[in-house]
ZAMARGU-4260 file (C-alpha; in steps of 0.2 Angstrom, whole numbers, plus 5000, padded with zeros to 4 digits):
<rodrens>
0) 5645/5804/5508 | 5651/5792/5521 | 5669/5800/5518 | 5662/5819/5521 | 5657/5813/5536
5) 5671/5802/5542 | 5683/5817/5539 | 5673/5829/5547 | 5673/5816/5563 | 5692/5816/5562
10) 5691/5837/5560 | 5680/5840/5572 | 5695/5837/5588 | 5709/5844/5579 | 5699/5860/5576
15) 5694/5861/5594 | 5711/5858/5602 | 5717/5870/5589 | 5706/5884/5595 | 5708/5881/5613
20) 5725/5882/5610 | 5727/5897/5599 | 5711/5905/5598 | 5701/5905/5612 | 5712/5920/5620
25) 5715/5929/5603 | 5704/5943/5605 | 5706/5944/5625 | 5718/5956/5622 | 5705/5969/5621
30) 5700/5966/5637 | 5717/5968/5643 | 5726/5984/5637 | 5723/5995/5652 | 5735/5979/5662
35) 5747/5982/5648 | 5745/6000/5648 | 5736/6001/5631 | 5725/6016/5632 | 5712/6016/5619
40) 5709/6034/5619 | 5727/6036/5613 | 5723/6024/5598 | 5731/6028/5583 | 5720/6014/5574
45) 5733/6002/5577 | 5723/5994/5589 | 5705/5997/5581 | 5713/5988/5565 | 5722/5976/5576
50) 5704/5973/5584 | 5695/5969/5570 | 5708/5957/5561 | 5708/5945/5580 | 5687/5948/5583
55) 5687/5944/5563 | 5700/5926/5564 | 5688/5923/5579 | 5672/5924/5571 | 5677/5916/5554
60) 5683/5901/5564 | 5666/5900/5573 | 5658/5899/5556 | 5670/5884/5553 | 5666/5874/5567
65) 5649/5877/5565 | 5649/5871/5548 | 5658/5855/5554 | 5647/5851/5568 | 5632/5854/5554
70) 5639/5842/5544 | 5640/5828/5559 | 5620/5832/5563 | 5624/5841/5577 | 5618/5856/5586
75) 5631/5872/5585 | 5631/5884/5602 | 5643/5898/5605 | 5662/5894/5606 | 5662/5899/5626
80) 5654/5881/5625 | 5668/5872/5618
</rodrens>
């Protein structure tokens, strides 16, 4: 098991730089459309289904992380944490 674990050390600060890279700000789009001029009451679902594919990459690579730091003993907290 000393091999899960070493490769879960070596994981565990290429995932974090990863999603502070690329997926910290993935779903902050949302927040930003009226900026860009988005209005979401002239959705044509194009941005309902383009909300639910970022909020699911985000959440799915939560559930990643949390499994890595479970493996390492550790205690998993919300991403805004990271």
């Amino acid at each position: 098991m000393r091999g899960v674990y070493d490769s879960l050390v070596k994981l565990k600060p290429l995932i974090e730089n990863f999603y502070s890279e690329y997926i910290f700000y993935l779903s902050y789009w949302k927040d930003d459309c009226a900026f860009h001029g988005w209005k979401w009451s002239k959705d044509d679902g194009t941005m309902a289904n383009m909300a639910k594919i970022t909020d699911g990459i985000t959440d799915k690579f939560e559930e990643i992380y949390a499994l890595i730091l479970a493996g390492l003993g550790e205690k998993c907290e919300r991403m805004e944490n990271f």
